[in-house]
C-alpha positions as CSV (number, residue, x, y, z in Angstrom):
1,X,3.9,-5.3,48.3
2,X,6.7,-3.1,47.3
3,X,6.5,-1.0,44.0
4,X,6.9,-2.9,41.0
5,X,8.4,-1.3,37.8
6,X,8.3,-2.3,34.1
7,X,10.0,0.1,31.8
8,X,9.5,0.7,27.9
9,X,10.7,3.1,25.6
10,X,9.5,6.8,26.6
11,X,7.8,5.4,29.7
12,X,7.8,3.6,33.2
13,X,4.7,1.9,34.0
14,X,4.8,1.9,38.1
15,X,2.6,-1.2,39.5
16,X,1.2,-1.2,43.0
17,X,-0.8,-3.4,45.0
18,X,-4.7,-3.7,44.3
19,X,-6.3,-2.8,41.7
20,X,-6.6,1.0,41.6
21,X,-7.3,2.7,38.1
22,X,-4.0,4.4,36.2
23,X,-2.9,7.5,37.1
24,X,-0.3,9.5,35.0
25,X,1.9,11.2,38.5
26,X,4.3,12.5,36.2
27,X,4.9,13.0,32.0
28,X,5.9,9.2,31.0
29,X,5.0,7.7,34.3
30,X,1.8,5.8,34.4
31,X,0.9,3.8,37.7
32,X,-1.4,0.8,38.4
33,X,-2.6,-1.8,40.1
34,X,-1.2,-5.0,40.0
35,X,-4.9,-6.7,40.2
36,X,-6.6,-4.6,37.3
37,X,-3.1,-4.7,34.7
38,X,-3.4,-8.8,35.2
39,X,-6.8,-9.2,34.3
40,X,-6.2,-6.7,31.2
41,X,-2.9,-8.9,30.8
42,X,-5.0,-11.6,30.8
43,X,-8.7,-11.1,30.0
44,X,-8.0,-7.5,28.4
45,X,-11.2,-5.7,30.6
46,X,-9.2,-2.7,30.0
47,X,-8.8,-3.1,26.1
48,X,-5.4,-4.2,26.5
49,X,-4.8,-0.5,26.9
50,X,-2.4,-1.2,30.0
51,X,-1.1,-4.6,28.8
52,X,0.2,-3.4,26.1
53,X,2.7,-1.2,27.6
54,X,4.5,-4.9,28.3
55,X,4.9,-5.7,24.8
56,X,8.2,-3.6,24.4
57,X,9.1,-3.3,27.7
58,X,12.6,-4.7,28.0
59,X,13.2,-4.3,31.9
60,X,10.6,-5.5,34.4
61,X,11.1,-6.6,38.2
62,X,11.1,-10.5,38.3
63,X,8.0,-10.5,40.1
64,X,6.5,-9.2,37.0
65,X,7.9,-11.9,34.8
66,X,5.1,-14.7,34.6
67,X,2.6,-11.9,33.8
68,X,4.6,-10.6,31.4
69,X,5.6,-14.1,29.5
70,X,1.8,-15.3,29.8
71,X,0.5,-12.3,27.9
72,X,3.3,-11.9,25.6
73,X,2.4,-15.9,24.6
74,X,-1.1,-14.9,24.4
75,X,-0.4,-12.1,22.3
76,X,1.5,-14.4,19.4
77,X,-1.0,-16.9,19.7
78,X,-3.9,-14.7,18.5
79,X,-1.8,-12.6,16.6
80,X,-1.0,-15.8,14.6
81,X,-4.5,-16.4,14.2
82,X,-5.5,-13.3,12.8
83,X,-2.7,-13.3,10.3
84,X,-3.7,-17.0,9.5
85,X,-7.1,-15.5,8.8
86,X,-5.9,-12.4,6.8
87,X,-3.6,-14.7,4.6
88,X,-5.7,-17.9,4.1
89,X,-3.9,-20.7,1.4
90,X,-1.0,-17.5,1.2
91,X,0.0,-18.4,4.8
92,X,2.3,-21.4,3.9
93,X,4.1,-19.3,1.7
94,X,5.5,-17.1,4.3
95,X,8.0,-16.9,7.1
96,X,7.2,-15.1,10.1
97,X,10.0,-13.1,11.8
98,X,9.0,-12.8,16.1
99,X,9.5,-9.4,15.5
100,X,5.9,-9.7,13.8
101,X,4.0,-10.4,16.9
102,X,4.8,-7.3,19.1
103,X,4.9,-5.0,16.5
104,X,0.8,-6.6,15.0
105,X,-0.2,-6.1,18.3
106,X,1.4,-2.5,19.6
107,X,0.2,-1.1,16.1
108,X,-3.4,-1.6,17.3
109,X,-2.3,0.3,20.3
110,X,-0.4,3.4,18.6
111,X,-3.3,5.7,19.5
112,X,-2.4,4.9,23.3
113,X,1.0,5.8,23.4
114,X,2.2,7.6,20.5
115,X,5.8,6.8,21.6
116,X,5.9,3.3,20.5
117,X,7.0,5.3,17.0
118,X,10.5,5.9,18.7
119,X,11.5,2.4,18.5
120,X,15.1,2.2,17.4
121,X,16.3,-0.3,14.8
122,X,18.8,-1.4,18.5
123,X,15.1,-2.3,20.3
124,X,13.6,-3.8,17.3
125,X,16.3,-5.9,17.6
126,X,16.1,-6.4,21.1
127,X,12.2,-7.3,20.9
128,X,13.0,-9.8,18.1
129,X,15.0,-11.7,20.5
130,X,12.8,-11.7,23.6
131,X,9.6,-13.4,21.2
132,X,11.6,-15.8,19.7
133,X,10.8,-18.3,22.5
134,X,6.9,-18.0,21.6
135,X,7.3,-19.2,18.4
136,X,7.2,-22.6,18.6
137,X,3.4,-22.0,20.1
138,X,2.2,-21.2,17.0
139,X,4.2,-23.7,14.3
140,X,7.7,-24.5,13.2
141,X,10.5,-22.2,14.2
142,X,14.1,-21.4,12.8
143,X,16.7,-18.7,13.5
144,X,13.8,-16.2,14.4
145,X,11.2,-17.3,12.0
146,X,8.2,-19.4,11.9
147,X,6.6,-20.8,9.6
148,X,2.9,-21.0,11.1
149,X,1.1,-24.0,11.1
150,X,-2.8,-23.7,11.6
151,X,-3.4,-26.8,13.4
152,X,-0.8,-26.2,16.4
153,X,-2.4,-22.3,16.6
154,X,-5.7,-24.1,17.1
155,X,-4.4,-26.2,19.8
156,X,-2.7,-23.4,21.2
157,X,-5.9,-21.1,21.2
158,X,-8.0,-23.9,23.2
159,X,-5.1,-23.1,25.9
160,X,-5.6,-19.6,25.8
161,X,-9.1,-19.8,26.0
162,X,-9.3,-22.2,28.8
163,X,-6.9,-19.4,30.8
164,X,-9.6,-16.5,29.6
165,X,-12.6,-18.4,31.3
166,X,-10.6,-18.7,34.5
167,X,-9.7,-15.1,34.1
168,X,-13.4,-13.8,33.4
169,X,-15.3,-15.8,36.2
170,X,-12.7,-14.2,38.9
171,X,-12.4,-11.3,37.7
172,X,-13.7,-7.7,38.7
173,X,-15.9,-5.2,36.5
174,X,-13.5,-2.7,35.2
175,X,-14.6,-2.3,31.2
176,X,-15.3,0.7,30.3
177,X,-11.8,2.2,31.1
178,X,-9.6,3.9,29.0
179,X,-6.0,5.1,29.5
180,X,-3.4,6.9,27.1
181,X,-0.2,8.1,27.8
182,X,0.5,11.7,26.7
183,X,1.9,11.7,23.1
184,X,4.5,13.7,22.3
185,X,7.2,14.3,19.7
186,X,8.1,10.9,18.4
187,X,8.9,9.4,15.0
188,X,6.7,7.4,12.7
189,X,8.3,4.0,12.6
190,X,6.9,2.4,9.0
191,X,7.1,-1.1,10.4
192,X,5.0,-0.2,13.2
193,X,2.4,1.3,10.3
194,X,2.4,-2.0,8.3
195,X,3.6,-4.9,10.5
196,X,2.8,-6.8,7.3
197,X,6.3,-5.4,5.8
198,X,8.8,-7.6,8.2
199,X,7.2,-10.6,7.1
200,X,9.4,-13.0,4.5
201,X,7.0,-14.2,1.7
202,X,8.2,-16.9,-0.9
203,X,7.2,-14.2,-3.9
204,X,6.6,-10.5,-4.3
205,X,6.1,-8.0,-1.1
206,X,3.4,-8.0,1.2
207,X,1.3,-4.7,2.9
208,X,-1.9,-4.0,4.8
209,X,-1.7,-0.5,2.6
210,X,-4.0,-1.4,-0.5
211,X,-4.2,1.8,-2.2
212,X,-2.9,0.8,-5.8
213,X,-0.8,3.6,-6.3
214,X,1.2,2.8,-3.5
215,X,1.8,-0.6,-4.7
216,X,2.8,0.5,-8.2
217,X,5.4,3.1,-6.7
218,X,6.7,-0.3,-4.9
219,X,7.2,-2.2,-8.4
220,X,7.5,0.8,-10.8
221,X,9.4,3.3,-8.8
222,X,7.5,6.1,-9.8
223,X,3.4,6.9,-10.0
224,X,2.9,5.1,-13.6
225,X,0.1,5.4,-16.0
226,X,-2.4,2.6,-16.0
227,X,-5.5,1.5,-17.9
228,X,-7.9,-1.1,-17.3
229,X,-7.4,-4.2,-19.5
230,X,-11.4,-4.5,-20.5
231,X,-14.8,-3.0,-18.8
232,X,-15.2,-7.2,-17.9
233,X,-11.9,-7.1,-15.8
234,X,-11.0,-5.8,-12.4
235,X,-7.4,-5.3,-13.5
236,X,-5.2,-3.0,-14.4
237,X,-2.4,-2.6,-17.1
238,X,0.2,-0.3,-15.3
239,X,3.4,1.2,-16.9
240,X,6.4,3.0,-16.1
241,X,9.6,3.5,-18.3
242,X,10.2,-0.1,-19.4
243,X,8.1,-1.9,-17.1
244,X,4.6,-3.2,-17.1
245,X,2.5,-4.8,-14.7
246,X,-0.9,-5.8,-13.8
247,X,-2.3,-3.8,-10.5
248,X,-5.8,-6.1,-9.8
249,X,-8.2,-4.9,-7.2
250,X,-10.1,-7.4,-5.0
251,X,-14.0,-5.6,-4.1
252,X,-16.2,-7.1,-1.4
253,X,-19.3,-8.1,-2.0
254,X,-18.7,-8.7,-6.1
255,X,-21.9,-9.7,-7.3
256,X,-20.8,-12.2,-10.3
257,X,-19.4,-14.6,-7.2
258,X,-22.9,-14.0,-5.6
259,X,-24.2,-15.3,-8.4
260,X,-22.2,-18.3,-9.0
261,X,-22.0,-19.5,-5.9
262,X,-26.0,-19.3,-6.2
263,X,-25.6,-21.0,-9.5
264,X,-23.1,-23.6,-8.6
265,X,-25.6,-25.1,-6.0
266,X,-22.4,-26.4,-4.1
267,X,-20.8,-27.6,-6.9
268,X,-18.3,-25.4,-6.4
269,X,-17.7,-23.7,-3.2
270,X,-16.6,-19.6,-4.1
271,X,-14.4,-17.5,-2.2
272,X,-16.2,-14.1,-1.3
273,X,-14.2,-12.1,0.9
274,X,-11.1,-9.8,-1.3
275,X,-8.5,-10.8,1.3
276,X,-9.5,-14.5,1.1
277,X,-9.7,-14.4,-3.2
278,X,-6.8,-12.4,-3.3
279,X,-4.8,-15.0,-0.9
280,X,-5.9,-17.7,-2.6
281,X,-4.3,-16.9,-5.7
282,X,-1.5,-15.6,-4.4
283,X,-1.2,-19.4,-3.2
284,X,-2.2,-21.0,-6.6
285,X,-0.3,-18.9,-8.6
286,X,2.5,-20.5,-7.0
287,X,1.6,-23.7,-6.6
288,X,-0.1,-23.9,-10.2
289,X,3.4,-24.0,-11.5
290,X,4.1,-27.3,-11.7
291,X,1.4,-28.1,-14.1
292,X,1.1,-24.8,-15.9
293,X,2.8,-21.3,-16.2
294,X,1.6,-18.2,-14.3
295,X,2.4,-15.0,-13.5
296,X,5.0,-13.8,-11.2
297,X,3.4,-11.9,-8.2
298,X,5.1,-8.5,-7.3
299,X,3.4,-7.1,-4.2
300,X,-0.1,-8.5,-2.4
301,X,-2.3,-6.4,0.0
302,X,-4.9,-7.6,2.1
303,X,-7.0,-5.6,4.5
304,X,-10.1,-6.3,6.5
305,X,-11.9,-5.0,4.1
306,X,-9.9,-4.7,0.9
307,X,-7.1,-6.4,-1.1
308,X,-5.2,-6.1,-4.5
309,X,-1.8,-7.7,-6.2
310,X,0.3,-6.5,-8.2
311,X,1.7,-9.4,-10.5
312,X,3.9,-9.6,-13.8
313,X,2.5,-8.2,-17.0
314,X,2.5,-11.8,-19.6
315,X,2.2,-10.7,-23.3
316,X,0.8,-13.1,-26.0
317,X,-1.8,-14.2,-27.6
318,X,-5.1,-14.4,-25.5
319,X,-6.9,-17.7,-26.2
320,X,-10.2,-15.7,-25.9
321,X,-9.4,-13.5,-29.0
322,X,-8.1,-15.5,-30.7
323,X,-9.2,-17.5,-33.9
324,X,-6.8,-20.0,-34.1
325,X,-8.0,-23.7,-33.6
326,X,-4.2,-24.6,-31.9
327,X,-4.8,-21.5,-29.8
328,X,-8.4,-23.1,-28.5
329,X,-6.8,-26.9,-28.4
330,X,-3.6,-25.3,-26.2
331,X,-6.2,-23.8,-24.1
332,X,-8.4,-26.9,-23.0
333,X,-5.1,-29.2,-22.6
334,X,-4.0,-26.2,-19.9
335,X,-7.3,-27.0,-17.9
336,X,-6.6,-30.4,-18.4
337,X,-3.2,-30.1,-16.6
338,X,-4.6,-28.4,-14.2
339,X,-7.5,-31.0,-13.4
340,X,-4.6,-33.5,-13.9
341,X,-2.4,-31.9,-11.5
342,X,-5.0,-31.9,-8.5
343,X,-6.5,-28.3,-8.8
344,X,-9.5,-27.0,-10.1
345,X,-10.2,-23.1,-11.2
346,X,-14.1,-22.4,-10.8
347,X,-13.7,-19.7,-13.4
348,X,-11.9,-20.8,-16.3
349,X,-12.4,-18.2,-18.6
350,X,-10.3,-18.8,-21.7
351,X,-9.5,-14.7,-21.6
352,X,-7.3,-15.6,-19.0
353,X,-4.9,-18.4,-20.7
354,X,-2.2,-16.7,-22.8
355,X,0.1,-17.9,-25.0
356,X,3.5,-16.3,-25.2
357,X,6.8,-17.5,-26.7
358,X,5.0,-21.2,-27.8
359,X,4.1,-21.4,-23.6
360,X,0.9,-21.4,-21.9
361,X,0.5,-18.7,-19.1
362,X,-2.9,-19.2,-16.5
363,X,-3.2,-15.7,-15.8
364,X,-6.1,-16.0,-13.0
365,X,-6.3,-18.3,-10.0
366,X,-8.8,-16.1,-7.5
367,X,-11.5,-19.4,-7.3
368,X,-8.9,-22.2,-7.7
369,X,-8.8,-25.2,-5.3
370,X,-8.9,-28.9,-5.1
371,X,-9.9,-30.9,-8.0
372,X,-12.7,-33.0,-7.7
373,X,-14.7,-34.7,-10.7
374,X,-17.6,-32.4,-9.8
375,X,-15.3,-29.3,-9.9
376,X,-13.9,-30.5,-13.2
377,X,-17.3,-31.0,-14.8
378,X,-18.4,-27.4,-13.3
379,X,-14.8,-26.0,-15.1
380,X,-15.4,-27.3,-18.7
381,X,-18.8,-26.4,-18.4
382,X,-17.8,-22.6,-17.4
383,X,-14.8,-22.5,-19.7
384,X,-17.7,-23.6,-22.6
385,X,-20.3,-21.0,-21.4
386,X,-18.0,-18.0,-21.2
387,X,-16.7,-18.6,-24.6
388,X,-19.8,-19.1,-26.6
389,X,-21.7,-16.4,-24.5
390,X,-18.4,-13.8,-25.7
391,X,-19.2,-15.2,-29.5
392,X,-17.0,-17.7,-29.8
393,X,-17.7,-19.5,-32.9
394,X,-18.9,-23.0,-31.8
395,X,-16.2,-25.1,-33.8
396,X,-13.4,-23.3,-32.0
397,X,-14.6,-24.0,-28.9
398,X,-15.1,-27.7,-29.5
399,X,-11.5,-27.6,-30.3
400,X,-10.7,-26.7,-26.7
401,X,-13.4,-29.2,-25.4
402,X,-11.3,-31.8,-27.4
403,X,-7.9,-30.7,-26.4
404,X,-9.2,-31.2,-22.7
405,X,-10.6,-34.7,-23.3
406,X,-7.2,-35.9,-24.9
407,X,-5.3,-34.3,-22.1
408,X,-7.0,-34.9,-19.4
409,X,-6.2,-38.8,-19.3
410,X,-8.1,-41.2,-17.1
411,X,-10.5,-38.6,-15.8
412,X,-12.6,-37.6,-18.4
413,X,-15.4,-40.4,-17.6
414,X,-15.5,-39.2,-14.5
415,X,-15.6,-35.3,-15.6
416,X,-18.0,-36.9,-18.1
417,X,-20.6,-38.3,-16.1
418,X,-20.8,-35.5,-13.5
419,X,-21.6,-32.7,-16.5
420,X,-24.9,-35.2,-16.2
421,X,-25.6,-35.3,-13.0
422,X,-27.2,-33.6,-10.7
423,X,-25.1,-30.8,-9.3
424,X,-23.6,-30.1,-12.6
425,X,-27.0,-30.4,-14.5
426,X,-29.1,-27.8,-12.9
427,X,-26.4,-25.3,-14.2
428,X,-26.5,-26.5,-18.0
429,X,-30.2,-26.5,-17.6
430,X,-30.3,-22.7,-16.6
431,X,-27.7,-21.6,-19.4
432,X,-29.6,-22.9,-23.0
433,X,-28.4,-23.1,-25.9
434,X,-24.9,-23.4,-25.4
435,X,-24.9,-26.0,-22.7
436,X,-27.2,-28.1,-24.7
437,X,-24.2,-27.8,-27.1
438,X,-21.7,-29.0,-24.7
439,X,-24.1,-32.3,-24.4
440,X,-24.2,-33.0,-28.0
441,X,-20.8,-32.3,-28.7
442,X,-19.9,-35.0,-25.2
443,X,-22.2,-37.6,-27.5
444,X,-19.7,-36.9,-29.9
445,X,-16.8,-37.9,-28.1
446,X,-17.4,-40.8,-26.5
């Protein structure tokens, strides 16, 4: 077999015949052989640490082609998945450029080859076009964007897998290796830092950089001052000259949804992870909308292990503070249109309905998901807890449980009769008096 060449930017990867280890013969030359680059093509034995160098490599002898287009399809297939995992509900809501795929996958691989940094805006462009066939392998494609559809990226996956068994039973022991090219002076490209930043989302910007401050010098422009709204919140009131927003940090392991998805007892099912809270309302925010107001979101991060948003400031009347009996009836006809409208909320804390300008603003959607009589009946049973247990006066709070009933139409005897049974009940049991008040004032309604 002659020499075969594939060329990228800042190197030429040299492929020979067998499957001999790299070797660097020269600066920016790397060779191997053709047997051990397939099955790291392929099955990735080598980390992908070869295989990667075909990601931007825009001339390759035609003999190379089939290994090249099997592992650059491979490459958008799980690199679909793992952004439908990072993005959860969110994932509908965004368009993903080809573009996306090669530069998810090379930023894993900057360490390697420091040079993928000198990619000009000319091969961006260039490696836009050459993925753009891919992208109907992972969902619905138009002029160089997807919108990614999780069922076809399953189907797609079983493929890949299939291919990877193949791979793996003929395949030859040669983990453990690991190859770099030498780095030298090149660039820092910030979409290769955040491949997150190419993607078109319906609202707001989103990163894989979570620190808060950078996410306010997105929105605000400059550093801003922020404070934290209460000691029961996790968010932030930021300001800078004339704007305000709320920065709202998602932590891991948060022991309140611990404790209500222990509570609960599968009544309602509770998000844990920050990236898959902080995607879900991202989702629900927008989707809430046509039932209720909520707050535009400005920028959303999520990380493997971290995630925050940064969302419009509303300012009004909190339905929480208030001592207004409209203020409490407005606020349990907004979780009747909610439960009306198909969702529920899991943690309907009447702090976070606000009134402003004679309109209702939901201001937190983290735990929201399909309605379900059960996950209504868990709702007003939450929203009735948290304001008694804050020292709500118990008349007010009736006034919200009445607003709901009158709002929430044909469902409130089956919202009714789950509060009483049993995967409602053991809740109200464990939270005396105030539940037992809930019961009485249900008598009372009919």
């Amino acid at each position: 077999m002659a020499e075969l060449k594939a060329v990228g930017p800042g190197y030429t990867l040299r492929v020979v015949e067998g499957s001999s280890p790299p070797r660097q013969p020269s600066p920016g030359e790397i060779e191997v052989g053709l047997d051990l680059l397939r099955l790291d093509a392929e099955a990735g034995v080598v980390g992908e640490s070869l295989a990667s160098l075909l990601l931007p490599a825009l001339e390759f002898d035609e003999e190379l082609r089939g290994l090249v287009e099997s592992y650059r399809r491979r490459v958008v297939i799980e690199e679909a998945a793992e952004l439908g995992q990072r993005l959860g509900p969110a994932l509908r809501h965004v368009r993903v450029p080809a573009l996306y795929f090669p530069l998810a996958r090379m930023s894993r691989h900057a360490a390697t080859h420091a040079c993928y940094f000198s990619l000009t805006p000319q091969l961006l462009e260039a490696l836009s076009q050459s993925y753009e066939a891919y992208l109907p392998e992972v969902g619905d494609a138009r002029d160089g964007y997807v919108t990614i559809s999780p069922s076809r990226v399953r189907v797609s996956l079983s493929s890949v897998f299939a291919s990877l068994f193949k791979t793996v039973l003929t395949g030859v022991g040669s983990a453990g290796l690991y190859f770099w090219l030498s780095p030298r002076a090149c660039g820092p490209s910030p979409l290769l830092l955040d491949p997150l930043a190419v993607i078109m989302p319906e609202e707001g910007l989103i990163s894989g950089r979570c620190e808060l401050v950078e996410h306010l010098s997105e929105v605000l422009g400059n550093s801003g001052e922020c404070r934290r709204s209460s000691l029961l919140f996790s968010a932030r009131i930021c300001e800078g000259g004339d704007e305000k927003v709320v920065i709202k940090g998602y932590a891991y392991a948060v022991p309140k949804w611990l404790i209500a998805g222990l509570l609960s007892l599968g009544a309602y099912p509770f998000r844990q992870t920050p990236s898959g809270r902080a995607s879900n309302e991202y989702a629900h925010f927008i989707a809430l909308r046509r039932v209720v107001r909520t707050p535009r979101v400005l920028g959303l991060c999520v990380s493997p292990l971290n995630a925050s948003m940064a969302r419009e400031y509303v300012e009004g009347e909190v339905v929480m503070n208030s001592r207004d009996p409209g203020a409490w009836e407005a606020g349990g006809e907004v979780l009747a249109r909610v439960h009306r409208g198909g969702f529920a909320l899991g943690d309907p804390n009447p702090g976070n309905i606000v009134i402003s300008g004679g309109e209702e603003y939901l201001i937190d959607a983290e735990q929201a998901g399909r309605f379900t009589p059960v996950k209504g009946a868990w709702d007003l049973a939450v929203y009735y807890y948290y304001a008694r247990f804050f020292g709500v006066p118990r008349d007010l709070v009736a006034e919200s449980v009445r607003g709901y009933a009158k709002g929430v139409g044909g469902l409130w005897n089956e919202v009714r009769r789950e509060l009483l049974g049993p995967r409602v009940a053991p809740f109200i049991a464990a939270m005396p008096p105030f539940m037992v008040e809930l019961l009485e004032l249900l008598k009372g309604l009919g």
